[in-house]
N, C-alpha and C positions, 0 to 999 in steps of 0.2 A: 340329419333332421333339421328341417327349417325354423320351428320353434315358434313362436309366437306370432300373432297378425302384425303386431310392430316390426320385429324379425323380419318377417317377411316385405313389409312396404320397404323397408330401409335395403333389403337385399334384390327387391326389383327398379329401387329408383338407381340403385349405382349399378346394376348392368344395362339399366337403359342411360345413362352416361356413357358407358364403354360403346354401346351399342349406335352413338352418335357419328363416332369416327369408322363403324366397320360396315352400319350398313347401307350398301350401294344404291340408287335408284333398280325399280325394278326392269330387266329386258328376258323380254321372253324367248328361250331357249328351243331348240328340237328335242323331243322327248329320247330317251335313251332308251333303246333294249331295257327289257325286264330279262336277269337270268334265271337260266331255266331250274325251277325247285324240283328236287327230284324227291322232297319228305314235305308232308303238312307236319306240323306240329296240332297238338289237341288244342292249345292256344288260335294259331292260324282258323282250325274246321268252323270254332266258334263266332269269327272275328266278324259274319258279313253280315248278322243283325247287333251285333254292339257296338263298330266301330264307330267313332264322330264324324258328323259329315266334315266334307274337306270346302273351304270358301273357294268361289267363282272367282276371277281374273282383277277383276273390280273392286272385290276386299280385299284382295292379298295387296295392290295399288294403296288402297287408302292405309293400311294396316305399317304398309311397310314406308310409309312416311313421318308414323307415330313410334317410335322405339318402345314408349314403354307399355302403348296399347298393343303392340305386336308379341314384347315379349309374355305382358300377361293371357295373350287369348292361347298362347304355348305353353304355359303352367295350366293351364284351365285344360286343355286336352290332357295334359300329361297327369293332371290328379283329380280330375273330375268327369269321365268319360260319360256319353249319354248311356242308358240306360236302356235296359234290352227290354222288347218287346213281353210282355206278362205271357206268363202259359198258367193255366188250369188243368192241369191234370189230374189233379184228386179229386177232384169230384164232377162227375156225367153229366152233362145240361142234359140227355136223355137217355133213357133204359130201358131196353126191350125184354122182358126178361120172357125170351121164347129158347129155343135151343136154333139158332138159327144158320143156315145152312152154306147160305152166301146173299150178300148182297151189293148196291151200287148207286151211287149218284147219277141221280139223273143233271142235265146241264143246266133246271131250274132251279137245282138245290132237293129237289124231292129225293127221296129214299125209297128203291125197292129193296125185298129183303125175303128170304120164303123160309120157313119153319117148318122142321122136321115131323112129319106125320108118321104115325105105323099103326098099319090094323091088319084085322087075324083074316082070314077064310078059313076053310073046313081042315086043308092042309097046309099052308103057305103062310107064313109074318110077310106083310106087304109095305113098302113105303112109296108114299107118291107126296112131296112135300105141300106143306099151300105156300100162297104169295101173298102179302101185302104188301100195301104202297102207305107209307110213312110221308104227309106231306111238310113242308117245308115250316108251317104254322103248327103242326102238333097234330094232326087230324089223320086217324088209322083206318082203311078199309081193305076188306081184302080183296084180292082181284081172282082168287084161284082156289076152290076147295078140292085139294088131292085126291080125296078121294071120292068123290064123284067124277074125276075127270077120268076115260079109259082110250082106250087105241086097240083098234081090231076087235076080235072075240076072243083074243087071248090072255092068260094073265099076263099083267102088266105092270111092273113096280119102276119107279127113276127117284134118281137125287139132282137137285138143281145145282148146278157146277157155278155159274157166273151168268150176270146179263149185262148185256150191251144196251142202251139206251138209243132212241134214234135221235138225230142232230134237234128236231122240234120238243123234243120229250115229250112225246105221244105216243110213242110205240116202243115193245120194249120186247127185245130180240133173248129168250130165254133159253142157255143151253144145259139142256142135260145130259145124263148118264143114265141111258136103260137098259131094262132085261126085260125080256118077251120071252115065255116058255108056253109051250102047247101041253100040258098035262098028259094028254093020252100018246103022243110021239114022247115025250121026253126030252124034246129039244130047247135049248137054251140061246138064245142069241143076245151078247151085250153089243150095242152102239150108242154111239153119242146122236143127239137128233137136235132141231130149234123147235120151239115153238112160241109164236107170237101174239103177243097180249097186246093190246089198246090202255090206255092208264085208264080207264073204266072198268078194265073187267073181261072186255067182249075177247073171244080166239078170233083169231084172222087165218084164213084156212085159203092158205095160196094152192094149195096143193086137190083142193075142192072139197069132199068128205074128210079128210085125215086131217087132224090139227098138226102133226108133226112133221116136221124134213127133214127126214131120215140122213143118218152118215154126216152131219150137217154139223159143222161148230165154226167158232170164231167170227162171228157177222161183221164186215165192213159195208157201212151206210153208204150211201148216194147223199145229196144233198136235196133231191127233191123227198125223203122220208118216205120211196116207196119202194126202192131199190138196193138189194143190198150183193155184195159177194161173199160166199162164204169158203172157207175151207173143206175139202173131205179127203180124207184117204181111204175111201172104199176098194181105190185099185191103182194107188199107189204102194211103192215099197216102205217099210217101218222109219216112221218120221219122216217122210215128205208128203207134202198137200197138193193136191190141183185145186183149182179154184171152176166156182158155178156162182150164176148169175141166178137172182131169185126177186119176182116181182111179189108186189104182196097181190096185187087185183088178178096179175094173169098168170100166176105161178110160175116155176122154172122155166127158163129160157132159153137154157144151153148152157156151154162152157165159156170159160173166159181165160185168154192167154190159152188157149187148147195145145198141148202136146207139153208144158212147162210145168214145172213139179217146186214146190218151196218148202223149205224150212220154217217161216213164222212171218206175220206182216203185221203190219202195228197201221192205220188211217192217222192221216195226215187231217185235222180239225179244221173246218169249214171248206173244206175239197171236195173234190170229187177222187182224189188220189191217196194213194198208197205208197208205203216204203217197204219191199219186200227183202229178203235174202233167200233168193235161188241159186238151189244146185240142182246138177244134173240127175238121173234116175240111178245112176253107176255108183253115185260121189267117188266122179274118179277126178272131176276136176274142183278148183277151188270155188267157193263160196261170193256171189256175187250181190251189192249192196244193188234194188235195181228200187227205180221210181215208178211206179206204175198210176195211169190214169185209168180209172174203173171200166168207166163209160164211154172211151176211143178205141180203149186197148192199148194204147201207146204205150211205150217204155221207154225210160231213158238208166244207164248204168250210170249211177253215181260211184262205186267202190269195188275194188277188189279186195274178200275182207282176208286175212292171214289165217283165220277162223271163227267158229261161232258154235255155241253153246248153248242158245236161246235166250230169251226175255225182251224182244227188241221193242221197244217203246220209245214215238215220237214225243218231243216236246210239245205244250199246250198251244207254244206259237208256229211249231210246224217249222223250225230255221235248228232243231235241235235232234237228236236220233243217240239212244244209248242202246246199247246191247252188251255180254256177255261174249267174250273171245274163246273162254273156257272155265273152268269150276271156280277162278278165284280171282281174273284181271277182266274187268267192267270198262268198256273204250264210248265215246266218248265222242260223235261226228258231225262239225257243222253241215250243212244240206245248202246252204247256201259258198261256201268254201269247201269243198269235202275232203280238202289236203290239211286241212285245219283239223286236230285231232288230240285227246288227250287219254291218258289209260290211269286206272288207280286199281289196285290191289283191295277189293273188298269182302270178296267172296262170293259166291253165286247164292240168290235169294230175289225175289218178287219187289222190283221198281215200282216207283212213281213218283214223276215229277213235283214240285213243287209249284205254285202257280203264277211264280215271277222269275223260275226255272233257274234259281242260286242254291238249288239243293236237289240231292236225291235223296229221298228215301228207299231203307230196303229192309225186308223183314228178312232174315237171314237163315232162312232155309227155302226147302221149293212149295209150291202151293199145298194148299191143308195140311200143311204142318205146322208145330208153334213152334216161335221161337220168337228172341225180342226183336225191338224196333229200334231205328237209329237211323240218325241222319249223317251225310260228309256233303260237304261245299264243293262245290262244281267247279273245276278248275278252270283257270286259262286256256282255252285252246289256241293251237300252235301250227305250223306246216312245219314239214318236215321235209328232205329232200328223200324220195324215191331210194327204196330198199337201205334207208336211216335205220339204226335202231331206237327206238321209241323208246325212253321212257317211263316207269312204270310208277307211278308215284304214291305212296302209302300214307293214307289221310289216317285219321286220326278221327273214330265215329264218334257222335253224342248220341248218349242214350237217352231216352224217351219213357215216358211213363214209368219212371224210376226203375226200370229194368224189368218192366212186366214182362210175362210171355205171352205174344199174342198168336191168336188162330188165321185172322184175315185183317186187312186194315185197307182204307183207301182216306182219301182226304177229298173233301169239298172241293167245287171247280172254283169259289172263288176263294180258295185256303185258309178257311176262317174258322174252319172246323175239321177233326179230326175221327174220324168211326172206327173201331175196333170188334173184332170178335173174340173173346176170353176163350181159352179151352176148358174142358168141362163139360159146366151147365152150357155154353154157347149164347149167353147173352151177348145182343149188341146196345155199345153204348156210346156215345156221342160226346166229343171235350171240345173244347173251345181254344184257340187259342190268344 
């Protein structure tokens, strides 16, 4: 115990005396190896927004000329640490209180979001959700009433899965989940389809008459906002994708990558390219990390992965790639180094980066499911020498919203805000942090 302010001056002026004869001038050193931590600790996961900034070359010089200003600015880290960035999470800077179904940041900060519709016919409960757009100042319109919207002469119900935003935020790539049945056949057909909305409201109908494209999910943009690639497995085997090229003015174009079948692709943010992981139609061989350019065709293989599980998601800066290897170890790949690599033990659940990419979030089950939210700190990554064993490192998660369970979540592109969907009622509601 240091004991009193007197205490303590009388106990910093005699070790900056000792501190006369031990401390040397300063010469700057080659950095050492960091060893390799194979455990975070729950102290460590918390450490990259509370830690004290560390002085430039310049201070440490002047500091280390002064003993007794050097040793007190080291009691001042050690019992006075800066203070961690405030959260809010008790209470929603906003609340939608709709039952709502999914929603997404656009890259202005806007909010789309669609709410759950149901209405009768003579025989049939029907859902077609609607959509509104939640602007960045507080202002609600909607873009989509469900149920006047229809496809074909057939009955026709969907639920909105997710939307993809285009890089301008002006266009907003909407996918669902439908069912089209003919009454008098008795046939049922479910497929996923897109359809695209303008943030005013209007369909964009690439396709000419039909607002929908059919078989159609996972939209990766072009950077000119008019072109997109999306997935389908209409005539692929269960969980592989081909990819189609889709203009909005002149509609489908053809295929893209033709004859190649993938697992999941995540867009690379102000590109025109892609990070895919393609296997073969057999999966008889391994899992390949490939770079693809939309609108050349080009490819380049960055990775041969060990495995994969899903969820592959680029970093905001596009130099960063996280995926799932299998149900519980999360890896971890620079794109600029792709020998540079870390793995952590978290469990399989729905990513997304953080937006200075020193964290991931993950809700820790698979989509539309609840469960809580938590964040772990993005570790070091490392090379490894060829057929190495890796590592598998077990952070230590923070919990988030005191351990709420939540239905869906995403965070603002510029992370200053946090959106949830509660289960239940399905309000969404908006935190700050």
């Amino acid at each position: 115990m240091i004991g009193s302010p007197k205490n303590l001056l009388r106990l910093l002026r005699a070790k900056a005396k000792l501190s006369l004869l031990r401390i040397q001038p300063h010469h700057p050193t080659q950095p050492q190896p960091r060893p390799v931590i194979l455990r975070l600790s729950g102290e460590d996961s918390r450490r990259t927004s509370t830690a004290p900034s560390v002085p430039n070359s310049n201070t440490r010089n002047k500091l280390s000329r002064n003993p007794f200003f050097y040793l007190l600015y080291l009691l001042t880290l050690l019992y006075f640490p800066s203070p961690a960035p405030a959260q809010n999470f008790d209470k929603p800077v906003t609340n939608i209180d709709e039952e709502v179904t999914a929603f997404a940041y656009a890259p202005n900060g806007n909010v789309v979001f669609s709410v759950r519709r149901m209405f009768k016919t003579k025989k049939y409960d029907l859902q077609r959700d609607d959509i509104w757009l939640l602007e960045s100042g507080g202002k609600r319109k909607r873009l989509l009433e469900g149920q006047k919207f229809t496809h074909d002469d057939k009955l026709f119900t969907y639920q909105v899965e997710s939307f993809t935003w285009s890089p301008n935020a002006h266009i907003i790539a909407v996918h669902l989940f439908t069912t089209t049945m003919d009454p008098d056949a008795g046939a049922r057909e479910d497929a996923p389809a897109l359809l695209l909305l303008d943030d005013s409201g209007h369909e964009l109908r690439p396709n000419g008459k039909d607002p929908l494209v059919m078989h159609a999910q996972n939209p990766l943009w072009l950077r000119d906002n008019q072109t997109l690639v999306y997935l389908t497995n209409e005539d692929t085997p269960q969980d592989l994708f081909a990819m189609q090229y889709l203009n909005i003015s002149s509609g489908p174009a053809g295929k893209a990558f033709e004859g190649r079948t993938f697992q999941g692709a995540s867009r690379i943010s102000g590109s025109n390219a892609a990070i895919a992981v393609e296997r073969n139609r057999n999966f008889d061989g391994p899992a390949r990390l490939q770079r693809l350019d939309l609108l050349s065709q080009d490819d380049k293989e960055v990775a041969t992965l060990d495995a994969y599980a899903g969820g592959i998601l680029v970093s905001p800066s596009g130099t960063r790639v996280a995926y799932f290897l299998d149900k519980e170890v999360l890896e971890i790949r620079d794109l600029t180094a792709p020998v540079r690599i870390a793995r952590m033990r978290i469990g399989l659940g729905v990513l997304q980066w953080s937006a200075d990419e020193s964290q991931i979030y993950l809700k820790r089950t698979l989509e539309k499911k609840s469960a809580d939210l938590v964040t772990f700190r993005v570790p070091e990554l490392r090379a490894y020498p060829q057929h190495a064993e890796i590592p598998v490192l077990e952070p230590e998660p923070r919990m988030l919203l005191h351990g709420l369970t939540v239905r869906e979540y995403s965070l603002s592109p510029d992370g200053r805000f946090l959106a949830i969907v509660l289960p239940g009622k399905r309000n969404l509601q908006i935190f700050s942090f």
